[in-house]
N, C-alpha and C positions, 0 to 999 in steps of 0.2 A: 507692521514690521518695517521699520525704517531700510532696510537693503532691499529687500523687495520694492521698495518705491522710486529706490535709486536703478535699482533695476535698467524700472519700467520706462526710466527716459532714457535710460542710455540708446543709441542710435548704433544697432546691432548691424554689423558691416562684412560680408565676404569681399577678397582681395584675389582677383584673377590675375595669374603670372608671380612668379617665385624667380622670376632672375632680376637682374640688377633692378630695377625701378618697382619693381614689386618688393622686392625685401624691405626699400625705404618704405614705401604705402604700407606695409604690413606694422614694419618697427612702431609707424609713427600713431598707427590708431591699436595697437596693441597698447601702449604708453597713454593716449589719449583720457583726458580723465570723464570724457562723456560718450566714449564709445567703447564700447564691446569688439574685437576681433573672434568674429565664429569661426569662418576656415578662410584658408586658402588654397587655390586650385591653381593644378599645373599638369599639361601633360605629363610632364619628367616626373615621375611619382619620387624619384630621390630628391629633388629639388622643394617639393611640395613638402613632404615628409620631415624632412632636415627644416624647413623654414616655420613649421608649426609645432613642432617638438620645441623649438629653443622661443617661441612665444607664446606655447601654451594653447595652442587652438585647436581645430579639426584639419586634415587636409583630403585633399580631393581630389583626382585628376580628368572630371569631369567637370567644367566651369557650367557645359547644359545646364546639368543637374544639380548644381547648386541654385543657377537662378531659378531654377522654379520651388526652392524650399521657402516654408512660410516665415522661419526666424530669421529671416534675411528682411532689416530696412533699406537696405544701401548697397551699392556695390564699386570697387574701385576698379577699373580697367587698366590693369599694366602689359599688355597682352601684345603679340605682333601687331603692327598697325593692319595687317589687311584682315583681323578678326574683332575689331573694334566696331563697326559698325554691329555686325551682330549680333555681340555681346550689349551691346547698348541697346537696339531696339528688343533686344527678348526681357530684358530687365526692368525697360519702360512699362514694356505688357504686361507686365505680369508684377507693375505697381511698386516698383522700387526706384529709389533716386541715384544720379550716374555720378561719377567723377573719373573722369575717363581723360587719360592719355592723348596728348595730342599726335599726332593731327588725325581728326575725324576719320577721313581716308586721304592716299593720297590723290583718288581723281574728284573732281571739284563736282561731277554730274551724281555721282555715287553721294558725296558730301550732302550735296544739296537736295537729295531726295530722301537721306538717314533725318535730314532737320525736318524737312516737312513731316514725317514721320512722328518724329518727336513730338512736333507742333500737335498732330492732329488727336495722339495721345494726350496729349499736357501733360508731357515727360517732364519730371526736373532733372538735365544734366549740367554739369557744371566741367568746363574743360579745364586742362590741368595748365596754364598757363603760370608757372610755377613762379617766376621770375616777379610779378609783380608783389607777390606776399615777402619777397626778401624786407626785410628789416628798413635799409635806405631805400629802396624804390617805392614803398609807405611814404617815409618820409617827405621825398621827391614830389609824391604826388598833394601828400597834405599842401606842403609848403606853396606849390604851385595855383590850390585850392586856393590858401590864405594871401595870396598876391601877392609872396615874396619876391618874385622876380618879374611882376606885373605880367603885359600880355605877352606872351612866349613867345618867339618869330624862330630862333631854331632849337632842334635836339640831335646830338652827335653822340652815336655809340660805336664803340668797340668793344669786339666780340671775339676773340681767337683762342684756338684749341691748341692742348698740352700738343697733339702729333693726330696723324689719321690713324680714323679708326680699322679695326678690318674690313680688307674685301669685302668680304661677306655681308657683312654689316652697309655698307658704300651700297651696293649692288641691289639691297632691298630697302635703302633710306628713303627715297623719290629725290633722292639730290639734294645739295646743299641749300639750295633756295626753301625746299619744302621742310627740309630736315635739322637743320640748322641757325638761318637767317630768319625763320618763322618766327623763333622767341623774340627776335630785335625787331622783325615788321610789329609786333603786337604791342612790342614796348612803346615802337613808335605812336601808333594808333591813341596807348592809353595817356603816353604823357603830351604828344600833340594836343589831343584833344579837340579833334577833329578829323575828318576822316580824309585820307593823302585820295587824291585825284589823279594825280599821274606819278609813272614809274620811271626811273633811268639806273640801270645796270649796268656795269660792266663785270664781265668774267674773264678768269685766266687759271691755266694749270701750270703754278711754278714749281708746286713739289711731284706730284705725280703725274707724268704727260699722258698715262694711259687712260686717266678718267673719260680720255675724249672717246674710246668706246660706249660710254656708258653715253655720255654726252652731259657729264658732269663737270664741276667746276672746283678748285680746291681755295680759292681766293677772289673774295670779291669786293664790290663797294655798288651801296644801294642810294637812291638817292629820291626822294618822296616829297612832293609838293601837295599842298592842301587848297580848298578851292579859293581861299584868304590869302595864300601865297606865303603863310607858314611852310619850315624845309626844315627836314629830315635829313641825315647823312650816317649810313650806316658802314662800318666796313668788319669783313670777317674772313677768317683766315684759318685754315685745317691744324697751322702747325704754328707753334708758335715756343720758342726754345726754353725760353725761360717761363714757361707757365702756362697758366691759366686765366686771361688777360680779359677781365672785363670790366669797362668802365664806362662812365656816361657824362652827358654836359647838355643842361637846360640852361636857356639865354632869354633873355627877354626884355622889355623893355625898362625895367628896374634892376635888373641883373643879373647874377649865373649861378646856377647850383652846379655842383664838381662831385660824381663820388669816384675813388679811385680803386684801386685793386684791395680786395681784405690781403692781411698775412696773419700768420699765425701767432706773431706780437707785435708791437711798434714800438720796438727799442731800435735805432739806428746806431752804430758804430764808425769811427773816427780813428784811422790806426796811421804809422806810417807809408802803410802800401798802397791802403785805400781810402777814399772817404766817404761818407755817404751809405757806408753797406749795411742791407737790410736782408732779413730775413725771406726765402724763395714764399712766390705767390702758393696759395691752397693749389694743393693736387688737381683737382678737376669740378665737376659741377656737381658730384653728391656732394662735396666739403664745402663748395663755394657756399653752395645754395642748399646748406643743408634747415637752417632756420625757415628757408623759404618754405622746403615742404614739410615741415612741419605746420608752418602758419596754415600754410593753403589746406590744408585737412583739417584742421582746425575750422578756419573759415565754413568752409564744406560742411561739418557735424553741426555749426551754429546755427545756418541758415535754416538745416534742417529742423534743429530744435526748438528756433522760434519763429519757424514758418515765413522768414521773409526771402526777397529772391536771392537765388545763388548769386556769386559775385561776379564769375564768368559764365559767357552761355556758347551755346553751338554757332550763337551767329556771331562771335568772336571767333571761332572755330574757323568759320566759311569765310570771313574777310581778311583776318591772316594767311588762309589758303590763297586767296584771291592775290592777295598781293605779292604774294610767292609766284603762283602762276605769272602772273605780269612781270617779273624783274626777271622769270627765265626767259620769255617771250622777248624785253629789252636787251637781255642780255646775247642772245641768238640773232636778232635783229640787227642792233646796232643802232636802233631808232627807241622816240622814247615810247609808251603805253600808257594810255587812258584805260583808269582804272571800271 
């Protein structure tokens, strides 16, 4: 019976968490044509409910007791960061492979004792480093592979947000360093291609002064040396008026790759009041990078399928922590950091 065989490969998958980053991990292996969505789990039983009803699944608001069911190959963590570890190491045990939300946790001692964890299982987790499956950051990096720009000496990202998020959200992020700038240290790491040695930060609170309770920061610039003396320049920023600003620039010693902002067309217009006017940036990082997570689950069910290794791992996980740690350490100092 040819569906029955098709079944049997599919890579049967629960998805912990039904708010915003779980509904895209849901959408995207509900749609997947080599995976199965079984349930998804969320305290909020309306959340869970409403999010499995319009894909057709089971839901659950028990994430436990989902991983320990046997029609589960896989599991996605879209969960608070301070339930990710758990959820990952019960899942490991109990012989299922992870694609779990960054960051691991936010303290680096917890981090690093979930890896060895992992390690001593021979867990396969795969962290969500969403940014590098985008469409051009592929490219970026083929191209870089194929020596279009020869040996690389810098990479310059910008990274700024539509406006701050809530309180709320701020208060349990682990700061912008870990919450934010994390995706651009990783960027740096993959398209460097070499691992940055020292750190130099600066921070500053121009939109909200009150973050210095928290002892957070709303604008920054990173700056990462490798032990070749390749550089890195990163700058990122909470608020940013006209959109959703992210772009990047490899250089090297044959030349420069440029990607700049997507829009939602590239018709420009030419009038008498203005010239030059285009179309506003994508709304925010589900629109930006919505191909991205698509790919990256993708990615994730293949690996799985053909048994090779995941494409990120937890110790991408612990060195973008790491380098997070170090640029708030720089940035609190005022001196640089050895990574």
């Amino acid at each position: 019976n040819h569906t029955v065989l098709l079944e049997t490969h599919m890579i049967r998958i629960a998805v912990l968490g039904a708010g915003r980053i779980g509904r895209i991990h849901a959408g995207n292996v509900a749609a997947s044509p080599n995976a199965k969505l079984v349930v998804v789990a969320d305290p909020f039983e309306k959340a869970a409910t409403a999010l499995a009803e319009r894909l057709g699944c089971e839901a659950s608001t028990n994430a436990s007791a989902v991983l320990e069911r046997d029609d589960i190959d896989a599991v996605v963590i879209g969960t608070p960061t301070d339930t990710h570890i758990t959820f990952m190491l019960q899942a490991v045990a109990k012989g299922k492979a992870v694609l779990c939300e960054k960051p691991i946790d936010l303290d680096m001692e917890k981090s690093l004792a979930a890896a060895k964890e992992v390690e001593r299982l021979g867990g396969r987790v795969m962290l969500a480093f969403n940014r590098r499956f985008d469409p051009t950051s592929q490219a970026f990096r083929k191209a870089i592979d194929a020596g279009d720009v020869g040996e690389v000496r810098q990479v310059v990202i910008s990274s700024r947000d539509p406006g701050m998020p809530p309180r709320d959200y701020v208060e349990h992020s682990g700061g912008i360093f870990r919450d934010m700038v994390i995706h651009d240290l990783d960027m740096a790491r993959w398209l460097l291609g070499e691992e940055p040695v020292e750190v130099m930060a600066m921070a500053s609170r121009l939109i909200d002064p009150s973050l210095a309770e928290l002892t957070d920061f709303d604008t920054v610039m990173v700056q990462l040396r490798t032990a070749s003396g390749k550089q890195c320049h990163i700058n990122c920023c909470r608020e940013a008026v006209y959109g959703y600003d992210q772009r990047m620039e490899v250089s090297g010693s044959k030349g420069m790759l440029l990607q700049e902002n997507l829009r939602p067309s590239t018709i420009r217009r030419w009038t008498k009041e203005a010239t030059d006017v285009r179309e506003p940036l994508l709304n925010f990082f589900l629109e930006r990078y919505e191909a991205a997570y698509k790919a990256e689950l993708e990615a994730f069910v293949e690996a799985l399928r053909t048994n090779v290794p995941l494409p990120t791992s937890v110790q991408d996980g612990l060195k973008a922590l790491r380098l997070a740690d170090c640029a708030l350490e720089s940035a609190i100092s005022g001196k640089s950091v050895k990574v």
